[in-house]
VOKOLSE-827746 format. One record per residue (C-alpha): residue in three letters; chain; x negated, y negated, z. Coordinates in steps of 0.25 Angstrom, whole numbers. Last residue first. Layout:
# VOKOLSE-827746
code Ala; unit A; c1 X; c2 Y; c3 Z
...
***
This chain:
# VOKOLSE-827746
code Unk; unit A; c1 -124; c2 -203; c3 562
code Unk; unit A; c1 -135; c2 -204; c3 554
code Unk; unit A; c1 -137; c2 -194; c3 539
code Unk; unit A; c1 -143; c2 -181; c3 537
code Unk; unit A; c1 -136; c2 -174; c3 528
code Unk; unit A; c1 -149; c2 -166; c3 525
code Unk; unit A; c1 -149; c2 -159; c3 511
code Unk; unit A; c1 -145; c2 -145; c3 509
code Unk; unit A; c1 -160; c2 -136; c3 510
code Unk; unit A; c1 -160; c2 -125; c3 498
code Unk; unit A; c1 -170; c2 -114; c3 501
code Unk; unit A; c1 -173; c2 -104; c3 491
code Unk; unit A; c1 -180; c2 -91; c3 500
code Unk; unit A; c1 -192; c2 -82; c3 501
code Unk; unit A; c1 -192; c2 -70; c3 507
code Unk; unit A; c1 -202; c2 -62; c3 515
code Unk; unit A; c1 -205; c2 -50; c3 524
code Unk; unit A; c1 -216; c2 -42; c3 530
code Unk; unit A; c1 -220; c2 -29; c3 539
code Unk; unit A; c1 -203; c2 -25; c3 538
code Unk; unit A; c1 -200; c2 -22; c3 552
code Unk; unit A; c1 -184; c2 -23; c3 552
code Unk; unit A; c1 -183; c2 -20; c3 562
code Unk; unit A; c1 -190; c2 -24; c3 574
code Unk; unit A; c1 -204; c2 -17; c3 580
code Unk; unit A; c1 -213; c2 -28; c3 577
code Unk; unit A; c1 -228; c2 -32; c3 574
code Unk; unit A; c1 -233; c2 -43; c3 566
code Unk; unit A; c1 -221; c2 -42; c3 555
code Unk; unit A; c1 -223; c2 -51; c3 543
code Unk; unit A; c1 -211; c2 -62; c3 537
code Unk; unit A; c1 -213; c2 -69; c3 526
code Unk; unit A; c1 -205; c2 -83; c3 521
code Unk; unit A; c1 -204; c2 -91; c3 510
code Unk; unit A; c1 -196; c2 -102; c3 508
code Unk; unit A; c1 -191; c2 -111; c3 496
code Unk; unit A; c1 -186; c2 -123; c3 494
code Unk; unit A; c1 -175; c2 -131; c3 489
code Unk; unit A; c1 -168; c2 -144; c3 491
code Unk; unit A; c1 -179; c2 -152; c3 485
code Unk; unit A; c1 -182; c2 -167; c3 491
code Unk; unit A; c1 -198; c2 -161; c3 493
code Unk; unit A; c1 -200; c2 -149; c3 489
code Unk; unit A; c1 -199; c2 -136; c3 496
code Unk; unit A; c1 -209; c2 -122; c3 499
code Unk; unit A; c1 -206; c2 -116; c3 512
code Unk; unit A; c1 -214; c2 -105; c3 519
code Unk; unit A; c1 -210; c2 -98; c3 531
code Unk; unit A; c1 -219; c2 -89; c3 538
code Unk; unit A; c1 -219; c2 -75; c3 546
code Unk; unit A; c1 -226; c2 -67; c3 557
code Unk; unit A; c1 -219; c2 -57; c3 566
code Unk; unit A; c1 -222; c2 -50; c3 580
code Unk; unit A; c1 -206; c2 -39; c3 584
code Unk; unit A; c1 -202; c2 -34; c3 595
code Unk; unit A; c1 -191; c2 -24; c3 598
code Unk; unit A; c1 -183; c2 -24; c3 611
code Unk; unit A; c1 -170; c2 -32; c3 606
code Unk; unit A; c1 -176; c2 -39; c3 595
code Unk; unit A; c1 -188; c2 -46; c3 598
code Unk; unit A; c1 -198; c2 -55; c3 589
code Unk; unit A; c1 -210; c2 -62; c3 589
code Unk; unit A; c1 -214; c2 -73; c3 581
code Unk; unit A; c1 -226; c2 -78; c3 571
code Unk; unit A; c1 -225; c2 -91; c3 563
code Unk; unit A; c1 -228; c2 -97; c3 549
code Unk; unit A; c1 -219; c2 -111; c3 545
code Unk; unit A; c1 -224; c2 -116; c3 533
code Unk; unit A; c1 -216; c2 -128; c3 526
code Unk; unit A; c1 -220; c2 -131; c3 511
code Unk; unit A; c1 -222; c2 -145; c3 502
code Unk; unit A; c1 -218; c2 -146; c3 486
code Unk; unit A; c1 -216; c2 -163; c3 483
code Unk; unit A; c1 -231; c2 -171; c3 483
code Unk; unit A; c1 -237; c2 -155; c3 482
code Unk; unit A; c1 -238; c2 -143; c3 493
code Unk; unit A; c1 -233; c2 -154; c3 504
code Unk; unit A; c1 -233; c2 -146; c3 518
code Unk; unit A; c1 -220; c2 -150; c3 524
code Unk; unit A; c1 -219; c2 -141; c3 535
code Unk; unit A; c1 -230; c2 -133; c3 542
code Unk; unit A; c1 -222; c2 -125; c3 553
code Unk; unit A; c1 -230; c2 -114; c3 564
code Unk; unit A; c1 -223; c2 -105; c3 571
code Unk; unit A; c1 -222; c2 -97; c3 584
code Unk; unit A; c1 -208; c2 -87; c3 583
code Unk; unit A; c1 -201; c2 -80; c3 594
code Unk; unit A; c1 -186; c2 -71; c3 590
code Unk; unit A; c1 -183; c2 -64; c3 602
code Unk; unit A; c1 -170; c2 -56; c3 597
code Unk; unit A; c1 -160; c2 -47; c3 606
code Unk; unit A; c1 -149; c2 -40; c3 605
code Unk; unit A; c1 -153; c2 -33; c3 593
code Unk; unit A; c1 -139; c2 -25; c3 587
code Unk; unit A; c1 -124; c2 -23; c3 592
code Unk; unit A; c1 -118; c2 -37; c3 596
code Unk; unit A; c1 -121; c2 -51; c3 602
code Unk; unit A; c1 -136; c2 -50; c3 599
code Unk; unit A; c1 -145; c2 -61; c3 606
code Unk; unit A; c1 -155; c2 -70; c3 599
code Unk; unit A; c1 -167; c2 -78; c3 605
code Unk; unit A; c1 -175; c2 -86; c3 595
code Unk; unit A; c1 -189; c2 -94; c3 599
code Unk; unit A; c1 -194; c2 -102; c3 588
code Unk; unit A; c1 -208; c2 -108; c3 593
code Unk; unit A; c1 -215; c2 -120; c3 585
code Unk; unit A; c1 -229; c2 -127; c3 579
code Unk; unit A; c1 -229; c2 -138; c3 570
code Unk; unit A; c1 -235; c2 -144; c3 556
code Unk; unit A; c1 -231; c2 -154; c3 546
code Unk; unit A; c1 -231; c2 -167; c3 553
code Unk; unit A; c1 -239; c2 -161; c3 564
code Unk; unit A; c1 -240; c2 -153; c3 578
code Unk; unit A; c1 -224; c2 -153; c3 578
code Unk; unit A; c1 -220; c2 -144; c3 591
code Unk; unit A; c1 -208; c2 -135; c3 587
code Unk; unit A; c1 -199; c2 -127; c3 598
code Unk; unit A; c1 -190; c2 -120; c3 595
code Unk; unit A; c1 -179; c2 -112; c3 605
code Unk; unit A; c1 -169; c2 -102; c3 599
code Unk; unit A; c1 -155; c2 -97; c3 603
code Unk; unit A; c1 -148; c2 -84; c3 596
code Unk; unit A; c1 -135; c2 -76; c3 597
code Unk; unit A; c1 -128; c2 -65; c3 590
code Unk; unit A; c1 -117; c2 -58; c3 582
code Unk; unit A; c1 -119; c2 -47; c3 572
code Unk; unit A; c1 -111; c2 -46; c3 561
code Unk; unit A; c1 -107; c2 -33; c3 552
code Unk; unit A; c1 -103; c2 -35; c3 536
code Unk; unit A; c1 -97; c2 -21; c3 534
code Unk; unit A; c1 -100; c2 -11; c3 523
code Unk; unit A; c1 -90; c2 0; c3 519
code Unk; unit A; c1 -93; c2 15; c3 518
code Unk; unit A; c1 -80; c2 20; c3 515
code Unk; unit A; c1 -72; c2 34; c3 524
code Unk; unit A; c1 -62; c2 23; c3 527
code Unk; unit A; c1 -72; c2 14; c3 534
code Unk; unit A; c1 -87; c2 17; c3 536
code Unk; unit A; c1 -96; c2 6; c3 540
code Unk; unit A; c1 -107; c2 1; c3 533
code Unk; unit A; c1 -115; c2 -11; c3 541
code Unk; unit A; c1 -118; c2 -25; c3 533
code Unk; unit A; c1 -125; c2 -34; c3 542
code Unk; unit A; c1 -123; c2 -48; c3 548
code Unk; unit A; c1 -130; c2 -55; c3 559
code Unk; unit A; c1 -122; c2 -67; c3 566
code Unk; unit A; c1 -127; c2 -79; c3 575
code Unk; unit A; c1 -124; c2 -88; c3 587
code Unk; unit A; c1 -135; c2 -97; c3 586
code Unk; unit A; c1 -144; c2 -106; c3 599
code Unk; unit A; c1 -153; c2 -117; c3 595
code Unk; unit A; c1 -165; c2 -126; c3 601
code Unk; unit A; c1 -175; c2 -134; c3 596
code Unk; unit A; c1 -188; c2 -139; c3 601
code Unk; unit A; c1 -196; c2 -150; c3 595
code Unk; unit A; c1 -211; c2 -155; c3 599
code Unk; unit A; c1 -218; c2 -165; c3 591
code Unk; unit A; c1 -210; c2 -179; c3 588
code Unk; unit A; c1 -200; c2 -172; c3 601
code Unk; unit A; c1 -185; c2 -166; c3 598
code Unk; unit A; c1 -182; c2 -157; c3 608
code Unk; unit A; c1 -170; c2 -151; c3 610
code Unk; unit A; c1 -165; c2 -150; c3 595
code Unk; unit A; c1 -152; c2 -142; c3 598
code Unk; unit A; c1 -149; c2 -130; c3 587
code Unk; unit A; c1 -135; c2 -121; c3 588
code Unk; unit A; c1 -139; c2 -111; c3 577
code Unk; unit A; c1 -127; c2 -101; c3 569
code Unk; unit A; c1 -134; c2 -90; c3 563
code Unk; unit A; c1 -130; c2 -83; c3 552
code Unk; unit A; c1 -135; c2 -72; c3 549
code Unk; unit A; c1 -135; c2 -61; c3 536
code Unk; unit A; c1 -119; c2 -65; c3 529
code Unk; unit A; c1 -116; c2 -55; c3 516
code Unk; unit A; c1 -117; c2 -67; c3 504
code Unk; unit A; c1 -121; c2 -57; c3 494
code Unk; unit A; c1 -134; c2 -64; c3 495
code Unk; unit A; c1 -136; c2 -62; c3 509
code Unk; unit A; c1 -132; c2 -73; c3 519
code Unk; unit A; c1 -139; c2 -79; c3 530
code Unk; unit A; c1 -134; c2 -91; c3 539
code Unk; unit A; c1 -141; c2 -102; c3 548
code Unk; unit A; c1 -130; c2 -113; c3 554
code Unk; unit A; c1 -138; c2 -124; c3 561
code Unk; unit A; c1 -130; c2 -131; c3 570
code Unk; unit A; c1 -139; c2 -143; c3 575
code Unk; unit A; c1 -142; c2 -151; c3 588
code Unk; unit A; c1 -152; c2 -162; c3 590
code Unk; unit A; c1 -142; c2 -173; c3 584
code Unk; unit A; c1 -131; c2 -165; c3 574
code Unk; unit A; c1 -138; c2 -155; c3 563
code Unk; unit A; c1 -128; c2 -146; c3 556
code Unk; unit A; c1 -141; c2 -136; c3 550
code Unk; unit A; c1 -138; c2 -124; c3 540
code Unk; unit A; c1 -147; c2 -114; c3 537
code Unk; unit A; c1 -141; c2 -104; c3 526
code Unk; unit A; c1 -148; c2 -92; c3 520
code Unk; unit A; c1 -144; c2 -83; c3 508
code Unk; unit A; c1 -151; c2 -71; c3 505
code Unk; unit A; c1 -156; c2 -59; c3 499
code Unk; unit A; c1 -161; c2 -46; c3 503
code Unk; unit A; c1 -170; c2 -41; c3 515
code Unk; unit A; c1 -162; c2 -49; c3 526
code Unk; unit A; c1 -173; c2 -52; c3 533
code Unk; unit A; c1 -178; c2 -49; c3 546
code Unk; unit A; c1 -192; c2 -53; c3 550
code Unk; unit A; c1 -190; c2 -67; c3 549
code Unk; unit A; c1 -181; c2 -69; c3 563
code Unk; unit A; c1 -170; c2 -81; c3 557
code Unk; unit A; c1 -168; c2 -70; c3 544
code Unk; unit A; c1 -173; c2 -70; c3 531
code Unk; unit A; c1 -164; c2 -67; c3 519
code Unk; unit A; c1 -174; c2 -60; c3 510
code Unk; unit A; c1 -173; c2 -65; c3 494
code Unk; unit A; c1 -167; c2 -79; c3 500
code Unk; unit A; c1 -160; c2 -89; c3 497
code Unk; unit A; c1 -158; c2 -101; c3 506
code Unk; unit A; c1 -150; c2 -112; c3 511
code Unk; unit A; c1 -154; c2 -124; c3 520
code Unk; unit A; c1 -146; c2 -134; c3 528
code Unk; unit A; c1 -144; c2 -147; c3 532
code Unk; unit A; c1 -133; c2 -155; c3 540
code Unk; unit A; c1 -137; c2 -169; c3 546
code Unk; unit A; c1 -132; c2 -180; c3 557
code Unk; unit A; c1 -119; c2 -173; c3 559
code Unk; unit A; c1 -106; c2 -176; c3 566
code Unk; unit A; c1 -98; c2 -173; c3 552
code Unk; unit A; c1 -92; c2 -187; c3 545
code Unk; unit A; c1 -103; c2 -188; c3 536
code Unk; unit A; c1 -102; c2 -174; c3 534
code Unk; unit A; c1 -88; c2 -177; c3 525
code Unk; unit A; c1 -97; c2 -189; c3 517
code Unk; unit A; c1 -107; c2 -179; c3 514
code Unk; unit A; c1 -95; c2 -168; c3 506
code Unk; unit A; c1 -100; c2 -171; c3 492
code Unk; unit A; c1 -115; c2 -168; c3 497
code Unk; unit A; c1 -113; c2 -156; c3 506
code Unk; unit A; c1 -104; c2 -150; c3 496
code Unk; unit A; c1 -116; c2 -152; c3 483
code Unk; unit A; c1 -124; c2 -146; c3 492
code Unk; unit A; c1 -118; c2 -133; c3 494
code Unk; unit A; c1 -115; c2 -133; c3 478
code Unk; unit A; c1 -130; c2 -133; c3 475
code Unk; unit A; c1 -132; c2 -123; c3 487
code Unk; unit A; c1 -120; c2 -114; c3 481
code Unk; unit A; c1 -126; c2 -114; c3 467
code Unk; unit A; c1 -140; c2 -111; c3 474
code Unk; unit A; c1 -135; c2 -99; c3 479
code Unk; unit A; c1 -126; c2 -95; c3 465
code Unk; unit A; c1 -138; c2 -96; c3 458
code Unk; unit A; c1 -148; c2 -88; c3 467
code Unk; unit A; c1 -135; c2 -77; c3 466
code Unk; unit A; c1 -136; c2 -78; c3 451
code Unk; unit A; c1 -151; c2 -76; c3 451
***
């Protein structure tokens, strides 16, 4: 509880900086900043069928200029040891009433703990991994509420490790489906296939958020099931839940 606590003391204050330093932004070649941050029971990564099995701190941040957007997207654990962090360049290429396609490029780093003997001790060491990623997504808007979409992700491996990842998902996104005058849900299920150097991998999983309107927090829930895979780790099902806190839009014309 205390570490809940201290999260959402640190979002309280987060905010409270954004606000008193507005009219400092307003001088940034920006037309909005947004962001999310989450905790978790079962950090999730980018690809759902890894997860950092403990506890977790996510950040998604977006610097938004015109069609193009630096979107910084960072995982911590809960003793504030680093997971990812991911570092997206995103172009809007097409932006139709119907049909949208987006793409992005990332430079990015995977962290775990190693042990290593030094002076005849066991010590543990934080090791980084360095890679690169670009994606391709296309979304056609069939309603309102409802539309269909690919998310294609291709990641390289800069050091020791998978190489190569094929990340392919079809989905499915219902958004904004009132549940009462001011409770409404998003529902995003899909299907993907995924590679990792010369393993494969079918999965199934789903999102579920549950927010109220002109409230900063919601929550999230999210499961993960293998179809057919031979990637570690093969865990048949998975799922976490997670405390969203969205920063308000800054928004504003330029």
């Amino acid at each position: 509880m205390k570490k809940i606590g201290t999260f959402l003391l640190l979002l309280l204050c987060m905010t409270s900086y954004t606000q008193e330093n507005e009219q400092e932004k307003n001088n940034m070649f920006l037309d909005d900043f947004r962001g999310t941050a989450s905790i978790t029971h079962n950090g999730v990564s980018l690809v759902p069928s890894f997860s950092l099995g403990d506890p977790a701190l996510l950040f998604d941040l977006k610097f938004i200029k015109k069609k193009f957007s630096f979107e910084p997207d960072m995982r911590f654990s809960l003793e504030g040891k680093p997971w990812t962090m991911l570092f997206w360049f995103r172009y809007k290429a097409i932006e139709k009433e119907k049909f949208s396609l987006r793409v992005g490029t990332h430079p990015g780093l995977n962290f775990r703990t190693v042990n290593v003997i030094r002076n005849g001790q066991n010590e543990e060491l934080l090791e980084s991994r360095r890679y690169i990623g670009a994606e391709v997504v296309p979304n056609y808007k069939i309603t309102e509420r409802f539309s269909v979409g690919i998310y294609y992700l291709y990641g390289r491996g800069l050091d020791e490790g998978v190489k190569e990842t094929n990340f392919l998902v079809v989905n499915a996104s219902f958004t904004r489906i009132p549940l009462s005058k001011t409770v409404f849900m998003n529902f995003t299920p899909q299907v993907y296939y995924l590679t990792s150097d010369k393993l494969t991998g079918y999965y199934t999983s789903a999102f579920l958020t549950l927010a109220k309107r002109n409230c900063p927090f919601s929550l999230t829930g999210v499961v993960n099931k293998g179809i057919s895979t031979q990637i570690l780790p093969d865990d048949d099902f998975t799922w976490s839940i997670l405390l969203n806190y969205s920063f308000p839009s800054k928004k504003r014309k330029i």
